[in-house]
Each structure stands twice: as structure tokens, then as C-alpha cells.
C-alpha positions as CSV (number, residue, x, y, z in Angstrom):
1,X,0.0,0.0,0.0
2,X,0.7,3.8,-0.5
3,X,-0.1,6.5,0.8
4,X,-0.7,9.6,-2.0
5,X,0.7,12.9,-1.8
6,X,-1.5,15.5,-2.0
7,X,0.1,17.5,-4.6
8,X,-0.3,14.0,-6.9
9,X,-4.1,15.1,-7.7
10,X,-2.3,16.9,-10.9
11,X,-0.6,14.3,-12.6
12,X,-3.7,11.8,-12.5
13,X,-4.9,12.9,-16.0
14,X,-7.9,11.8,-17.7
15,X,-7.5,7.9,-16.8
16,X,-7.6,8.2,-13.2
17,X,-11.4,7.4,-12.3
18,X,-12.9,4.2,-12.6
19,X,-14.7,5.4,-16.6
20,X,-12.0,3.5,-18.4
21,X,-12.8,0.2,-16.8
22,X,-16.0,0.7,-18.3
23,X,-15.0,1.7,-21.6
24,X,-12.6,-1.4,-21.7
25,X,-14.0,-4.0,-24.0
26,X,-12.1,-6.6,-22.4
27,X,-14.1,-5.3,-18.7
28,X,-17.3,-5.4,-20.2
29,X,-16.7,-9.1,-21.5
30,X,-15.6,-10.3,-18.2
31,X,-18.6,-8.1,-16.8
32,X,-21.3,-10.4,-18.8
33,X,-19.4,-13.6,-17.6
34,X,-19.9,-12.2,-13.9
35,X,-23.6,-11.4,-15.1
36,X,-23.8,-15.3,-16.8
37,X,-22.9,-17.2,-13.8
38,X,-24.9,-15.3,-11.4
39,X,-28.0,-15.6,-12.8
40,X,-26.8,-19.9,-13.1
41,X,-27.4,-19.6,-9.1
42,X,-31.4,-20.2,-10.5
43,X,-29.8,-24.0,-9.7
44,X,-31.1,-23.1,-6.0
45,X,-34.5,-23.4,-7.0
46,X,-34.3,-26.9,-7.2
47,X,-34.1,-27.0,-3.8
48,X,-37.4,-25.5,-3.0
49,X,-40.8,-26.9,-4.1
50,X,-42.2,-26.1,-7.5
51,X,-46.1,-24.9,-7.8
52,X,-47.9,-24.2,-10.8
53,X,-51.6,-23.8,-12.6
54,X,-53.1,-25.8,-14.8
55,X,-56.4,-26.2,-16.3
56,X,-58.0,-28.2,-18.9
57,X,-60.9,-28.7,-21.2
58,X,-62.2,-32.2,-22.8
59,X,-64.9,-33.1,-25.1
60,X,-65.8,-36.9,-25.7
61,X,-67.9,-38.3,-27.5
62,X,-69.5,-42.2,-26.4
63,X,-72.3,-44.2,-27.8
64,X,-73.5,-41.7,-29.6
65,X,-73.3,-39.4,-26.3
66,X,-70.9,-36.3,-26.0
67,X,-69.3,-34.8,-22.9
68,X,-67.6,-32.0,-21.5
69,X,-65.3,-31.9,-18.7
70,X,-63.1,-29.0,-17.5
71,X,-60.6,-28.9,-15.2
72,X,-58.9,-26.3,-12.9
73,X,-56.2,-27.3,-10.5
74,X,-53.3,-26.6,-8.9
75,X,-49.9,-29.2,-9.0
76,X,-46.9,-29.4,-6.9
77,X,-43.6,-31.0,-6.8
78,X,-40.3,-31.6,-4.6
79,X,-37.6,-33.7,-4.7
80,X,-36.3,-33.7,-1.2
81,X,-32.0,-33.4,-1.5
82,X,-31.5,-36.7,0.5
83,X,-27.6,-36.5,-0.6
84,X,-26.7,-33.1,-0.9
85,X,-26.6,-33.0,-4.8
86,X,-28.5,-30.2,-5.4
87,X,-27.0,-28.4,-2.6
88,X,-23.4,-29.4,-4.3
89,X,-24.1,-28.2,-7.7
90,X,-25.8,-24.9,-5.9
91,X,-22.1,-24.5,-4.0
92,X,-20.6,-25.2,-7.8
93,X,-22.3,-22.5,-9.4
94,X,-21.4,-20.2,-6.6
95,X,-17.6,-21.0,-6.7
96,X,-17.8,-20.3,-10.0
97,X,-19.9,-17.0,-9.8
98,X,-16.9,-16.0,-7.0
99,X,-14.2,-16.7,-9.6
100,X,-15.5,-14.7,-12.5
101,X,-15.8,-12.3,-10.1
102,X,-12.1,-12.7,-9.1
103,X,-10.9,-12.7,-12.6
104,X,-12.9,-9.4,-13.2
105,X,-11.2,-7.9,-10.2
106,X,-7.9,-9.5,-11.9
107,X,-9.1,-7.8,-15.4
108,X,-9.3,-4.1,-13.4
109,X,-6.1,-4.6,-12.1
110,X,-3.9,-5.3,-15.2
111,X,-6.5,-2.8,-16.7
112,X,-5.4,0.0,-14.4
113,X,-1.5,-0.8,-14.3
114,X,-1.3,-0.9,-17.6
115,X,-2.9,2.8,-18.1
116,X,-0.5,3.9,-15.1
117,X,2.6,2.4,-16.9
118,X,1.0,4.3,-20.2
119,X,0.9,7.3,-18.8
120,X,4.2,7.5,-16.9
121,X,5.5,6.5,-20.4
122,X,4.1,9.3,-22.0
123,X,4.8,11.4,-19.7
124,X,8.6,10.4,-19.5
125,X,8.5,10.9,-23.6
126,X,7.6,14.6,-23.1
127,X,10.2,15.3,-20.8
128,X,12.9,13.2,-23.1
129,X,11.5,15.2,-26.3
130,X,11.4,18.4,-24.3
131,X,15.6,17.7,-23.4
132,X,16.3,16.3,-26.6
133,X,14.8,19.7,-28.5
134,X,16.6,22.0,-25.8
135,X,20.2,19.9,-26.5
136,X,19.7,20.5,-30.6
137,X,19.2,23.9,-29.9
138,X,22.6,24.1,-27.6
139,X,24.1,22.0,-29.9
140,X,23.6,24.0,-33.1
141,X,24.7,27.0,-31.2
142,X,27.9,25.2,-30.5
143,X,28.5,24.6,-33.9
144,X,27.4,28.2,-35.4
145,X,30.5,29.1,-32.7
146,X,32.9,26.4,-34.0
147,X,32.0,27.7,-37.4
148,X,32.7,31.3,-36.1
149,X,36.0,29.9,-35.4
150,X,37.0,28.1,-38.0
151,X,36.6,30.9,-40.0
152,X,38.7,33.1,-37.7
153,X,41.2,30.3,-37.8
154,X,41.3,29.3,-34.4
155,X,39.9,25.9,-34.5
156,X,39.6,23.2,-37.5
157,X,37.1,22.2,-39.8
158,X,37.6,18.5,-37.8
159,X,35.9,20.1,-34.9
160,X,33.6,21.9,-36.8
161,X,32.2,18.6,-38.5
162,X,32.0,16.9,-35.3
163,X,29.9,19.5,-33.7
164,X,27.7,19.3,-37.3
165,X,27.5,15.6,-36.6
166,X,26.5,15.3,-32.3
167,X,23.8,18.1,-33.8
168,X,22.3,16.0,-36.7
169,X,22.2,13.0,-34.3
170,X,20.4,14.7,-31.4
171,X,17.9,16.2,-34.3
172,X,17.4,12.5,-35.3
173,X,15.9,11.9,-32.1
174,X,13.4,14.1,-32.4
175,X,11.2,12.7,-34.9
176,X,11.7,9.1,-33.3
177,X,10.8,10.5,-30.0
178,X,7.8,12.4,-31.2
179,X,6.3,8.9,-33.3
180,X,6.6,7.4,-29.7
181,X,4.8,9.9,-28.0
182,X,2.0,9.5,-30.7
183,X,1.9,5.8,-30.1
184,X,2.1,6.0,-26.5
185,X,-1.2,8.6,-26.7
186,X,-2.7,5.7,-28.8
187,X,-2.1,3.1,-26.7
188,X,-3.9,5.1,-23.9
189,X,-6.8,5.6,-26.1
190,X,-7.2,2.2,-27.1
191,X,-7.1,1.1,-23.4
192,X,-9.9,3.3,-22.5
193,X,-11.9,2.1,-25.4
194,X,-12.0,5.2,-27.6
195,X,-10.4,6.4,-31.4
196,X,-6.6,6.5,-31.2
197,X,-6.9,10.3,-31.6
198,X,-9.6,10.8,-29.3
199,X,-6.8,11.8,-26.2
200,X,-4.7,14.2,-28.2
201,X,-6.0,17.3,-27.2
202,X,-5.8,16.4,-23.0
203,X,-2.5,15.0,-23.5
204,X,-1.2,16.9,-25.5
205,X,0.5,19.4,-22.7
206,X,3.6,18.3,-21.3
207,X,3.5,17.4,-17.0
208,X,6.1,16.2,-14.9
209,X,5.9,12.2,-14.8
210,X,4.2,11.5,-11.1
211,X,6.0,10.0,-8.6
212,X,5.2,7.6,-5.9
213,X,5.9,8.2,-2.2
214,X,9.0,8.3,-0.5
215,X,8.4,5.5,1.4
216,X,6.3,2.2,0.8
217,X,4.2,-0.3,3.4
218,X,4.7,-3.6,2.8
219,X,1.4,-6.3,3.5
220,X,2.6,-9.6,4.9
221,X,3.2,-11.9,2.2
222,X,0.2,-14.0,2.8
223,X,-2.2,-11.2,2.6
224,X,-0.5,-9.8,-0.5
225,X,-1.0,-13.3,-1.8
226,X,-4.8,-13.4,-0.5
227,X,-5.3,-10.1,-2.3
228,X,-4.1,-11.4,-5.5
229,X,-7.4,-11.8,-7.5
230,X,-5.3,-14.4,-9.8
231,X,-5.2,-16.8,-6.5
232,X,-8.6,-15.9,-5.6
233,X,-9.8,-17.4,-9.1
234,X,-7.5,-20.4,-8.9
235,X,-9.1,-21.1,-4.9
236,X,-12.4,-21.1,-6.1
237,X,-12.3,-23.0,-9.0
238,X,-10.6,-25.4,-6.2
239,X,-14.2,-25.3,-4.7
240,X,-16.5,-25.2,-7.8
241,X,-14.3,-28.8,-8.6
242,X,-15.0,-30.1,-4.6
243,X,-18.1,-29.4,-5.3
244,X,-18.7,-31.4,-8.7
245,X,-17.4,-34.6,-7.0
246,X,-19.7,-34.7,-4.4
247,X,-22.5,-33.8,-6.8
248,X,-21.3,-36.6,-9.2
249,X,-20.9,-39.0,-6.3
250,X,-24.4,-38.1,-5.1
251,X,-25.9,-38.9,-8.1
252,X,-25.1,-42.5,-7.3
253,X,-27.6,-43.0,-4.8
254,X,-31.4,-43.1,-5.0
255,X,-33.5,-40.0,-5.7
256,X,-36.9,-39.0,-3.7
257,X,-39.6,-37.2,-5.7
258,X,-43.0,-35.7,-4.1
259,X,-46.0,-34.4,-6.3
260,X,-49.3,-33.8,-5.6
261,X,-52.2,-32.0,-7.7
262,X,-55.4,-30.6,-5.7
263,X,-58.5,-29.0,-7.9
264,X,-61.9,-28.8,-9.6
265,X,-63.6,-30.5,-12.0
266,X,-67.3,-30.0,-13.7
267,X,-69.0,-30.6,-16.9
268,X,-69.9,-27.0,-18.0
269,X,-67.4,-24.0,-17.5
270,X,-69.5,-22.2,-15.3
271,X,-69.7,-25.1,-12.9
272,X,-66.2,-24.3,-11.5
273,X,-67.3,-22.4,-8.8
274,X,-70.7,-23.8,-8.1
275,X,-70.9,-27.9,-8.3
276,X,-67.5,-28.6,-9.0
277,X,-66.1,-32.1,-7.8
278,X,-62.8,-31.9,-5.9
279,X,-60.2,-33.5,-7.4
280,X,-56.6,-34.7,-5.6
281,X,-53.7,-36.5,-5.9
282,X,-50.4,-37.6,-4.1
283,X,-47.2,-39.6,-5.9
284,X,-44.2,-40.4,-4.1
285,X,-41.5,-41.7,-6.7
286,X,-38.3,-43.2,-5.8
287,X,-35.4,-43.4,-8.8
288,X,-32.4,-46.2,-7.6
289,X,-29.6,-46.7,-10.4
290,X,-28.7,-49.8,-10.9
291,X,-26.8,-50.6,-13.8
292,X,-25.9,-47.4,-16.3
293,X,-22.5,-49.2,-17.7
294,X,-20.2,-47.2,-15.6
295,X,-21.2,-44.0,-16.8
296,X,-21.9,-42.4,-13.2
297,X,-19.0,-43.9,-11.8
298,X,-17.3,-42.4,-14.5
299,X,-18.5,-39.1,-13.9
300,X,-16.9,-39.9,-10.3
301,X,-13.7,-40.2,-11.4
302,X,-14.0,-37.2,-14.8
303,X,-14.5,-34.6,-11.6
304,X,-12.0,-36.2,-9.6
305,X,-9.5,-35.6,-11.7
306,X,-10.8,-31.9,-12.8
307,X,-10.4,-31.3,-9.1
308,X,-6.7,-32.6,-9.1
309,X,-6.1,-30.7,-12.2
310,X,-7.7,-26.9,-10.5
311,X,-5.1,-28.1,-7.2
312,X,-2.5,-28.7,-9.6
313,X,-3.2,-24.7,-10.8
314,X,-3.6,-23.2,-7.7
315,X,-0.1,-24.5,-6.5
316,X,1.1,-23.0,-9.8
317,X,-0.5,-20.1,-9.2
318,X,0.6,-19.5,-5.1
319,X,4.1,-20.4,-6.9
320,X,3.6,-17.7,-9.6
321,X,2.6,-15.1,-7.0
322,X,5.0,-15.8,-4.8
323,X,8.1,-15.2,-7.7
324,X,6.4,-12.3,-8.7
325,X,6.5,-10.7,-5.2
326,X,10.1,-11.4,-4.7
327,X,11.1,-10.2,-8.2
328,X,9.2,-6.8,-7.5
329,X,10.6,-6.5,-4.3
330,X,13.8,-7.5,-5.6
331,X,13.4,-4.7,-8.1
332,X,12.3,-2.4,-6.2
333,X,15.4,-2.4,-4.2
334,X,17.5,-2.3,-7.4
335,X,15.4,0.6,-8.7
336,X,16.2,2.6,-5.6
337,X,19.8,2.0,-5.7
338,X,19.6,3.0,-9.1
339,X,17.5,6.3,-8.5
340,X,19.9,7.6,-6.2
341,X,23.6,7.1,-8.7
342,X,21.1,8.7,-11.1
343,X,20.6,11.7,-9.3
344,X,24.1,12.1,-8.3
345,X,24.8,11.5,-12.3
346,X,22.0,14.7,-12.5
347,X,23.6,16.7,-10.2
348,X,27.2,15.8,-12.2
349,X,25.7,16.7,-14.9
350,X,24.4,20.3,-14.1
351,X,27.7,21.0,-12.9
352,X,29.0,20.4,-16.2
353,X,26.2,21.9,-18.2
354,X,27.3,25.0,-16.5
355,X,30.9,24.2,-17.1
356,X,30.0,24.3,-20.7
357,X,28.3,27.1,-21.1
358,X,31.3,29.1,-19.1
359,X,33.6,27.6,-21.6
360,X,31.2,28.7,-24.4
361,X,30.8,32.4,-23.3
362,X,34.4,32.6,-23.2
363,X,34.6,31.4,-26.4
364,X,32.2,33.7,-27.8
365,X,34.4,36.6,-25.9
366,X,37.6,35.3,-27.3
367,X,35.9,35.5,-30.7
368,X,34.8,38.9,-30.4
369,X,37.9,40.1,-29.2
370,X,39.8,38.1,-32.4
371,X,37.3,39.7,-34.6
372,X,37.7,43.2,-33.0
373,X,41.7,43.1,-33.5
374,X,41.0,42.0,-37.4
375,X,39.1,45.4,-38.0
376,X,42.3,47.2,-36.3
377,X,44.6,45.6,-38.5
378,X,42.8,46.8,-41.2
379,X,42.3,50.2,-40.3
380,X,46.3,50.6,-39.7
């Protein structure tokens, strides 16, 4: 965790809220899967009883006799989960609702540190085109000197076509810089799901590249691991698997089903309400496999090994985590060590820029004065 300056607010940029999650056609494709397997948790239904309507209407004819009969009733129906296999298909779905859920999350995250990395890219680009323009400018004025002095015969044309030559290469950079910085606002654009041109205008003034804070809080490794949403998916699959073996293991043993029907019959329409018979039933059904050629058995064993085979990627996936929060840390130390011979290389450098441009006005007065004591020569 982090804890944000306040003067950070400025270099958040248009991709700081939550919009280009939603824009992302990648989030809204994981957002329909979330949507898919929770409305699959219907499976809980089957563990409540059913009721529904019905009504009919019959005419027969007999013997030269016809009859009408009519019908209105009301029919009902449970099948009581004597071996938890509705209630293990119910946890199945939900494992599975959690995970999509999990890989959403997952989706958000890569989403979001791929728009930060974007950003600090482009950013960075601005501030290397910004140098890069300011050194061909310092450059060419270096060599407008050499030429100076070529011409008053105090240097060679040697020096003269090496200046010519660090100037063309720093104004080669340029146009490669700028193409980047194109790309870069591109890429940004894509990953908020607009045009590739949409972002020029807000991006197109230069900012400083934002920095994190000084110092960083470290979670325990476990809880960095729990918070992971790539482990979360890879436990709950785990589950949704459990669960599928003891739904196909249940499936092995005998089934219970209750219905019932309770309503009227009469022989005209309008007899319903007024003369009707009552009419009711009750079935109790009982469903024992007994020979289905192995096929539920080897249903058994088809789950058993899914659920090795999600254990198998969770382990990979606790592993995977794990490296990856040792390399970052890893790097992270590296990149400080790194930060601070780069700022003493900054600070070097300033000191020489200013060397430079000392040695350079003196040049320019040296110059002057040669050119001063060519006009008196030619006066006397």
C-alpha cells in the first residue's frame, strides 16, 4: 500500500477514475461472464418446491353421447436433497460466480496498471523530447560558434564537422521521440476504449511524470497473496471442482420425488365455482440406479481428476505469486539503488552543463575580441 501525496491530484490525468474500466471492451466481456454465472445460481431453486396452474378442457364423445369436462387445479412437486446433490451443484455455481468475479477484479487490475505504466511513459517521452529539442538547440549554437571559429582560424574544420555531426544525431531523435509519443497517446486511447486520436487534445500538454511516495508499506506476504485476485480465481475453482465430486458422487444413490395436484372438475365451465367435484392426488417416486454401464462412476472419477487438475493450478498459481512478489521487491530495491547514482549523475551533470556554457561564453568573448583586433589591423 501507498499513501498519496496531495500534490499528486495533478498528474492523474484523464484515466484516473474508474470510466476506463468501463470503456474497456475486455471489462465489459468479463462483466457479462460475472452477469452469466450469477443468474446460473437459478440451480437453488431446485431445492425449493415447484407450484404451478393448470387447467384443462375435454370433449368426448361415447355411444353416440358427447361430454364435457373442464378442469382447474393446482400441482406441486419436490424432490427432497437426500444426498446433498442439489445443494453441491448450488455451491458449484457459486464458486464459480466468485471466480468470474475474481478474474474481473484481476481484469481491473492489469487494466489500471497498464494505463498507469501508459501514462508515466508518455509522460517520460515529453520530458525526453522536451531535453532532446533543448540539446539540438545548444548543440547548433555550439557549432554556429565552431564555425565562427573556423573561420577566424582558431579551430579546425575536424571540430567543426564533429559538432555538425552530435547536432544532426540529437535532431534524429526528435522525430523518433515524437512517433513514440504519438503511439504512447494511442495506446492510452485504445485502453480506455476510444479512437486513437480521441486523447490528443488532454495529452497533449507536457507534465512532470508523477511519482510515488517516498516510502512504501509492505502487507505480509500472505495477505498480498490473498489479495491477488489471480489466486482468488485459482481457490475457487478449487471449490467449484469439490463441489462437482460430491454432486457426481451423489448422483449414485437413489432419488426422492413428491407431487401432488389438488383441484376442480365439472362438466360445463361455469360449474367451477358452483358444483364442482374436488379432485386430488399424491405420488411419491423413488429413482435407484442400478446398472448405467459405468457412466456415473465415471462421472466420479471425470470430476475427480478436474479437481486434481484446479489443485494442480492453484499450487502453480501461489508459486507464480509468490516469484512475482520477490522479483518486484527484488526490483524495487535495485530501482532505488539506481535512482539515487542517477541523481548524483543529474547533479554531475548540471555542474557540467554549466561548465559548458562558461567555456562557451568565453569562447564567444575570445571570438569577439579576435574579430575586434581583425578590424584594427585593417584600419592601420
Amino acid at each position: 500500500h501507498t499513501t498519496e501525496r496531495p500534490n499528486e491530484a495533478k498528474h492523474r490525468g484523464p484515466h484516473s477514475s474508474h470510466s476506463h474500466r468501463r470503456a474497456c471492451p475486455s471489462v465489459a466481456w468479463h462483466s457479462a461472464q460475472v452477469a452469466i454465472w450469477r443468474r446460473q445460481r437459478v440451480q437453488a431453486a431446485g431445492l425449493l418446491p415447484d407450484l404451478s396452474l393448470s387447467g384443462s378442457a375435454q370433449r368426448s364423445r361415447s355411444g353416440g353421447e358427447t361430454g364435457n369436462s373442464f378442469q382447474l387445479g393446482l400441482d406441486a412437486g419436490w424432490e427432497p436433497d437426500l444426498f446433498g446433490r442439489l445443494d453441491a451443484g448450488l455451491q458449484a455455481s457459486e464458486a464459480d460466480a466468485r471466480a468470474a468475479q475474481a478474474s474481473l477484479e484481476q481484469v481491473h487490475v492489469s487494466l489500471s496498471a497498464e494505463v498507469a505504466l501508459q501514462y508515466i511513459a508518455l509522460r517520460s517521452l515529453q520530458q525526453r523530447l522536451d531535453i532532446a529539442q533543448r540539446n539540438l538547440a545548444t548543440q547548433r549554437q555550439t557549432l554556429q560558434l565552431t564555425d565562427w571559429r573556423v573561420q577566424a582560424g582558431l579551430a579546425t574544420s575536424l571540430v567543426a564537422e564533429q559538432a555538425r555531426a552530435a547536432a544532426e544525431q540529437t535532431a534524429a531523435q526528435v522525430p523518433q521521440l515524437q512517433a513514440s509519443l504519438a503511439q504512447a497517446r494511442h495506446a492510452l486511447a485504445l485502453l480506455t476504449g476510444q479512437a486513437p486520436a480521441a486523447l490528443d487534445a488532454a495529452l497533449a500538454a507536457p507534465q512532470s511524470v508523477p511519482l510515488p511516495a517516498q516510502s512504501l508499506v509492505m502487507d505480509i506476504p500472505a495477505d498480498t497473496l490473498r489479495q491477488r485476485p489471480d489466486v482468488r480465481v485459482a481457490q475457487e475453482r478449487v471449490q467449484a471442482a469439490l463441489a462437482r465430486v460430491s454432486q457426481a458422487d451423489a448422483a449414485r444413490y437413489p432419488s426422492l420425488r413428491l407431487s401432488g395436484s389438488l383441484g376442480l372438475r365439472a362438466l360445463t365451465l361455469g360449474a367451477l365455482g358452483d358444483s364442482a367435484s374436488l379432485v386430488h392426488s399424491l405420488l411419491g417416486s423413488v429413482a435407484v440406479p442400478l446398472f448405467d454401464g459405468g457412466a456415473t462412476q465415471a462421472q466420479v472419477e471425470v470430476q475427480q481428476a478436474a479437481l486434481e487438475q484446479a489443485r494442480q493450478a492453484y499450487q502453480l498459481a501461489v508459486l507464480t505469486a509468490l516469484k512475482e512478489v520477490e522479483d518486484a521487491l527484488v526490483a524495487l530495491g535495485g530501482e532505488a539503488a539506481r535512482l539515487a547514482h542517477l541523481q548524483q549523475a543529474a547533479q554531475a551533470g548540471v555542474f557540467l552543463l554549466k561548465q559548458i556554457e562558461a567555456q562557451q561564453t568565453l569562447t564567444g568573448a575570445e571570438l569577439l575580441a579576435t574579430q575586434v583586433g581583425v578590424v584594427e589591423l585593417d584600419f592601420d
